[in-house]
N, C-alpha and C positions, 0 to 999 in steps of 0.2 A: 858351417862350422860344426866337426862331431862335439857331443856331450862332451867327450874330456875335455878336451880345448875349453867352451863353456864354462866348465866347473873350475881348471886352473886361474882360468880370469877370473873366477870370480874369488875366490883364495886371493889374489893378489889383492885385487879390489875392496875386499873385507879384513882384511889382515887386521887395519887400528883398533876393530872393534873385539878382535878375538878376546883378549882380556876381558871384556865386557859379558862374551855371551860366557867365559870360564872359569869366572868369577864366584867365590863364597864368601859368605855373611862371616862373620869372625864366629857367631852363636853354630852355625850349620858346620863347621871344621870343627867344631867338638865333638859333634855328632858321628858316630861310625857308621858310615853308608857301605852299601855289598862294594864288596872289590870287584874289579877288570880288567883288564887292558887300557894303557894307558890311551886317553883320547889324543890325536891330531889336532891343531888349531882348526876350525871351519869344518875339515869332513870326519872328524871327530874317528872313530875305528872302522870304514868303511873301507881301509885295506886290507885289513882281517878278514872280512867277509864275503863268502861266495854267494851272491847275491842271485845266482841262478838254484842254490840249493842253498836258500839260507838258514833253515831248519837243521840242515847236517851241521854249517860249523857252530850253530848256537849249542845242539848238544857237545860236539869236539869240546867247545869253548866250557861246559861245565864242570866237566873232567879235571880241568886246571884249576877253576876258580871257586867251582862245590856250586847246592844247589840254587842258592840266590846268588845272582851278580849283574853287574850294571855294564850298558853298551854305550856307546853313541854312536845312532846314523846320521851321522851330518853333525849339527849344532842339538839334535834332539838326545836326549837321555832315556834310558829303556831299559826297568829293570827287569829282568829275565829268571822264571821261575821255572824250575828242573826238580822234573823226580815227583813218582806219585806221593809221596809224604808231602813235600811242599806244597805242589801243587791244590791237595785239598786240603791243606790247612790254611787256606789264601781263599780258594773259591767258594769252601766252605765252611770252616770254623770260623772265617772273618769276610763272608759274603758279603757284609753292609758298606768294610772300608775300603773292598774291590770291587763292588760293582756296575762301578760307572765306565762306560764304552768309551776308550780312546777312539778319538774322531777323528783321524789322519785329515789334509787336505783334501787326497782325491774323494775320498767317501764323504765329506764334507758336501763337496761339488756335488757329487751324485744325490744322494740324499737332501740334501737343506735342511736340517734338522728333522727331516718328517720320518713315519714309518717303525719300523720297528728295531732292525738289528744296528740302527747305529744314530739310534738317539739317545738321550737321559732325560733322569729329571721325571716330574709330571709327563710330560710326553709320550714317555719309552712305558713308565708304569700303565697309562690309561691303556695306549695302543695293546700291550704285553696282556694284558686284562682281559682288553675285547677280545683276542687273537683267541687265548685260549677257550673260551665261551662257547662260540660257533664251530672252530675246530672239535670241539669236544660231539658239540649237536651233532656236525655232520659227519661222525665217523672217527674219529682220531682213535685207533684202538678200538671202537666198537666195531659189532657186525656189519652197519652199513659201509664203512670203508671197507672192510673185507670181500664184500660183495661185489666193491669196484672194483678192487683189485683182482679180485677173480674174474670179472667182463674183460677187463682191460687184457689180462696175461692171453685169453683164448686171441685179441687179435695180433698180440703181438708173438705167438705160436705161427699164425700164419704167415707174418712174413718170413720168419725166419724157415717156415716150410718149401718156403718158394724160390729158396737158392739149393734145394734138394742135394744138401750136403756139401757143396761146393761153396770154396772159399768165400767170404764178405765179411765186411765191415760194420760192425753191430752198432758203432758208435749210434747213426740217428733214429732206429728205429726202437733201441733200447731209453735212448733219451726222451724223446717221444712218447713211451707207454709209463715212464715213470712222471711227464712232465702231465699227463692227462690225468693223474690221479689228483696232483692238489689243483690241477684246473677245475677239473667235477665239484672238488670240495669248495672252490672258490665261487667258481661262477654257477654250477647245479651243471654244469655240462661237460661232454669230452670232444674233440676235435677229431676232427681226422686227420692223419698222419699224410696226407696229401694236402691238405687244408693250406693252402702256400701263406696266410695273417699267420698262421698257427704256428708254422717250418720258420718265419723269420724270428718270432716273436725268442723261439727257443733257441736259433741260432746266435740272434744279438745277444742276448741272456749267456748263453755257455762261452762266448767269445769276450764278453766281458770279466767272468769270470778266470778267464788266463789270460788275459791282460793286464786286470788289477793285480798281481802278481809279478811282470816283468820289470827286469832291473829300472827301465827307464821310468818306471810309475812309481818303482821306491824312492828312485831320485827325487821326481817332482815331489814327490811326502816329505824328502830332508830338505829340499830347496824350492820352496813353492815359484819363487820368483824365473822359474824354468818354464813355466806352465808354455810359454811360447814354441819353445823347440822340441816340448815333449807330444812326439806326434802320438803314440798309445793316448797320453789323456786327452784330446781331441776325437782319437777314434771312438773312446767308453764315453764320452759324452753325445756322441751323434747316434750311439745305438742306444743308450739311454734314454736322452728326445724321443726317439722312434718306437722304443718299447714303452716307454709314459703315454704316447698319444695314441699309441693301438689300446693297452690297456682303458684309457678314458673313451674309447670307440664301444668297448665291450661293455664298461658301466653304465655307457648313457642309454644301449641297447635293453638293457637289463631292467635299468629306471623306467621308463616307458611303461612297463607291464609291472612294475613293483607292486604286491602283495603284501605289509605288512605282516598280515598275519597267516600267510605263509611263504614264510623264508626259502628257496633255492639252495641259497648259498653264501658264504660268508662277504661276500657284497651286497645281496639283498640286507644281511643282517647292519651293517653298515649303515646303507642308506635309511634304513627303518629307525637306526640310534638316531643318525645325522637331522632325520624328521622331527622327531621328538623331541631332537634339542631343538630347533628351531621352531614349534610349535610353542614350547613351554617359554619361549624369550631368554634360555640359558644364554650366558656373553661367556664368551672365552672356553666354549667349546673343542676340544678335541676333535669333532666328529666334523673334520672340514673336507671337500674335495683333496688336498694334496695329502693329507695322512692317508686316504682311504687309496687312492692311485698309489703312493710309496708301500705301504704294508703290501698290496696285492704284487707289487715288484718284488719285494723281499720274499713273503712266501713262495711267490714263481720262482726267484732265482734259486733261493735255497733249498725250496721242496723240490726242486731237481737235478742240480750236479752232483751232489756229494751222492744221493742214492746212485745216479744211474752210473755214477764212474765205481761207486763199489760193485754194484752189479757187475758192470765188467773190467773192472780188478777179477771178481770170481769166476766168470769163464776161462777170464788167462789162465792164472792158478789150477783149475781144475784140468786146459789143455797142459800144461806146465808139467802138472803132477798128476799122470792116470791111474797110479794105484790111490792115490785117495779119493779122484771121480769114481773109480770102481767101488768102493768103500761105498759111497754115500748113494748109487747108483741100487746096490745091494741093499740096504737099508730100506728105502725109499719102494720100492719094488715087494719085499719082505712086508712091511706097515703097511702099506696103500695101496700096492699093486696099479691098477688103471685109475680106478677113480682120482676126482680132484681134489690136490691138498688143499686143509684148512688149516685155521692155525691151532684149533684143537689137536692134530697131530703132533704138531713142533714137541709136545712135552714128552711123545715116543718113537721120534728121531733126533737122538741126543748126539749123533756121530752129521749127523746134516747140520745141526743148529751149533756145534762144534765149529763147523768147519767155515760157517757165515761168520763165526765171530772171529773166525781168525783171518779170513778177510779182511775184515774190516780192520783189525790190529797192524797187519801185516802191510794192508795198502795206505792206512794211514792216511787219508783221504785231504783229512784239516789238521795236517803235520805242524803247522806253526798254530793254532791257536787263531783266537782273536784279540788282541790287544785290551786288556784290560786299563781303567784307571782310578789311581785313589781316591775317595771322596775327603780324606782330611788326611792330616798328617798320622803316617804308621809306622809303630817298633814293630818289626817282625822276623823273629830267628836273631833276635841282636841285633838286627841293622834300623838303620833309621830312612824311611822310605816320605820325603815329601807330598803332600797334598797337591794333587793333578799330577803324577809321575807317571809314566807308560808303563802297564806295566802287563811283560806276555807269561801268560801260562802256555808255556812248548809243551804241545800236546803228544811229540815224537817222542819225547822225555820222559813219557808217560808209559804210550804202548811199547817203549821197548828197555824199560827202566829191565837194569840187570837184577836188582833184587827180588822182581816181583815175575819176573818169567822166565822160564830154563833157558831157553832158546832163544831169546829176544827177535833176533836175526834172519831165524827159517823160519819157514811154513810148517806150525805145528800144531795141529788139532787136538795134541793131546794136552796144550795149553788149561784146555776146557771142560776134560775129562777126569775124572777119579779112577782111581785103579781096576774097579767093575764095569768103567766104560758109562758113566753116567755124567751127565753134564753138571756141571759146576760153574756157576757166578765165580767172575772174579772182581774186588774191590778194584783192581788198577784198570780195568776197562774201562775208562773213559774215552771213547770215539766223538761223545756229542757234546766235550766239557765237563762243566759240575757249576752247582753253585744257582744263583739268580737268574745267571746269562746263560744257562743252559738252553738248548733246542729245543723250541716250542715245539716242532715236527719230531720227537724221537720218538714217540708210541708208535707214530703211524710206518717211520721209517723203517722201524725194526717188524712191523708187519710186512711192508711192502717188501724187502728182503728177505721175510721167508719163504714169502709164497711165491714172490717171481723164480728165488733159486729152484728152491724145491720142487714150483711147477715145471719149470724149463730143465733142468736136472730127469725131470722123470722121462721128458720126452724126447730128448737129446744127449749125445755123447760130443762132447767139444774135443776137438783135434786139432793138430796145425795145419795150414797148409800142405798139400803134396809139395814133396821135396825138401820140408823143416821139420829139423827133430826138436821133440820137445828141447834140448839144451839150447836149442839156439832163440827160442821165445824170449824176448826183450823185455826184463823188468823194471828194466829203466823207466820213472815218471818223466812227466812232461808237466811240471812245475806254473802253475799258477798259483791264483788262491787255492785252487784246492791241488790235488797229486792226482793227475789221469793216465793211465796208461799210455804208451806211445802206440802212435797211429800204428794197428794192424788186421790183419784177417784173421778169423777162424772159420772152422769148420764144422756148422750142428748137424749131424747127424742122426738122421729118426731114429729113432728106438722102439722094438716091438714089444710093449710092456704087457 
């Protein structure tokens, strides 16, 4: 039986209770909630929505209704915030009454309440705590992560040397050298890209992450009682088993030779708390096996799709648009010539560090946000928003908010620039959020993305394939959690700098 089918049965099935689930208190009908589209009995506005780009018609959708307003996926309610004004006056004038993680089903499942990016409470604070600590020790923004990030880029120079300009698919060897940076920081080590624990570990990871995004996993989130025919949420739970019990393969390796007092990595840092507490007789400890396996999932997952698909968002872009590879080629050659970039340069390549930010704008990586939710009840903008409400900061609604960018639409580096060609900060750049729930990895991310562009920039010219011209390069995403370019080749070509 397909999902529709499914779903029609189950509308018929549930019909007596629709009153029930859309139903108001006589006190809550005085109150002015954001407007919308009026909900369906049972699938509530889910023929509104292109659930394969749902991020497009949620912005469509604000246009009509301004920049707060309320959805329904299924029977769930979801207030939807649009526009960088709104947006940081929610994630941060009033961080305290957003920032509790809306816990959908599926991430439910996944998680158990452990880990970091989709707990609350005690929990999410102690994990969010430690996280920062060790990240900080082992490099986040300082020299020693730059120093990885410099080993790493030289080997991932050579594979890309080794198709000596002829077409290929950068997808895993890019995923690879950005997934071995929070590996280092995590375990004190890097893998190798043949390393086949390594190759799967990264594969189930990035494959999860476009599945938690397909229509049928939104389903199961409006209608959990689907869980049976939704084959996706069965496939993310069997790679998730399989990446929990590799990860607890590498901890207990680690444990063996643990060192309190000298940490590796931020699992040694862990296991060193977890001693302590159990030393001192602490009860109701944090510091358990499943927080320490879920956080090291978390950072694994998210310390490497969003970097490595903006990385190549940038080679596309750059093949896409050769007069601004030329631009940043010129640059880069002029400041540094041969030697290797640091991030000491980023502040006298303003036309390179321009053009990484507009990547990231442009490719919009975490177009939807992550679901926010209320911790009490909120007036906000005049509307009346209940205690536990969903609620998304559209992160699309941000980078390409028309008030705050000429262009929203294209590829424009001069987003970034002032009239003398100097870089300039912009308030609406928010790529990693705002607020409490902000990325604990954006120091390191916005390192790792200078220096892989900039290194890889210096020693290479991306081009299409023979026989594709740049207009025919495919901008189109490929929509999961996050926005990854769609599967293609390019072309790095040495460059004699």
């Amino acid at each position: 039986m397909s999902l529709v089918n499914v779903l029609l049965c189950a509308v018929l099935m549930l019909l007596p209770v629709v009153m029930l689930l859309f139903s108001r208190s006589s006190s809550q009908k005085k109150l002015k909630e954001p407007p919308g589209p009026k909900p369906l009995p049972i699938i509530g506005n889910i023929l509104d929505l292109d659930f394969k780009r749902l991020y497009v018609s949620l912005c469509s959708m604000s246009k009509k209704y301004g920049p707060i307003f309320t959805v329904y996926l299924g029977p769930k309610k979801m207030v939807v915030l649009a526009g960088y004004e709104t947006v940081k006056q929610a994630l941060v004038h009033r961080a305290e009454e957003f920032e509790d993680r809306d816990i959908n089903p599926m991430f439910s499942d996944f998680n158990q309440g452990h880990g970091i990016l989709f707990s609350n409470g005690e929990n999410w604070k102690a994990m969010r705590r430690f996280a920062l600590s060790p990240l900080r020790d082992f490099g986040m923004g300082k020299r020693g992560s730059e120093e990885r990030i410099i080993d790493e880029i030289q080997y991932l120079k050579e594979v890309f040397k080794q198709f000596k300009g002829k077409p290929f698919d950068n997808t895993g060897p890019v995923t690879y050298a950005v997934s071995n940076i929070i590996s280092a920081i995590v375990y004190g080590s890097r893998f190798d890209y043949s390393d086949p624990v390594f190759q799967d570990m990264v594969h189930r990871s990035s494959a999860n992450m476009k599945l938690m995004g397909s229509p049928s996993v939104q389903l199961y989130n409006m209608f959990p009682w689907l869980r049976s025919w939704i084959k996706n949420r069965n496939l993310i739970m069997i790679n998730r088993g399989q990446v929990i019990n590799q990860i607890n393969e590498l901890v207990e390796k680690l444990q063996e030779s643990l060192n309190p007092q000298d940490c590796r990595g931020v699992v040694d840092c862990f296991l060193a708390q977890q001693k302590k507490a159990e030393e001192s007789g602490e009860k109701n400890s944090f510091f358990h096996r499943q927080n320490l396996l879920y956080t090291v999932a978390n950072l694994f997952g998210a310390g490497t799709d969003t970097t490595a698909a903006t990385l190549r968002w940038g080679f596309l872009f750059m093949a896409k648009y050769p007069h601004i590879q030329d631009r940043v080629h010129e640059e880069i050659d002029r400041v540094i010539g041969g030697r290797q970039p640091v991030m000491e340069d980023r502040k006298n390549l303003p036309y390179t560090d321009a053009v990484i930010h507009e990547v990231q704008r442009l490719a919009d990586v975490s177009a939807l946000g992550v679901p926010h939710s209320t911790t009490c009840d909120v007036t906000f903008q005049g509307y009346f928003i209940k205690k536990g409400t969903t609620v998304l900061p559209l992160l699309a609604s941000v980078l390409n908010d028309e008030n705050e960018w000429e262009s929203p639409h294209t590829f424009n580096p001069a987003h970034f620039l002032d009239k003398q060609g100097r870089f300039v900060k912009k308030d609406a750049f928010l790529p990693f959020s705002a607020g409490r729930r902000i990325c604990v990895g954006e120091s390191l991310a916005k390192m790792e993305l200078f220096l892989f562009f900039s290194s890889l920039l210096q020693h290479f010219h991306f081009t299409p394939p023979p026989g594709v011209t740049e207009d025919q390069l495919d901008l189109t995403p490929v929509v999961g959690t996050t926005l990854t370019p769609t599967p293609h080749e390019l072309c790095a070509v040495s460059r004699i700098v």
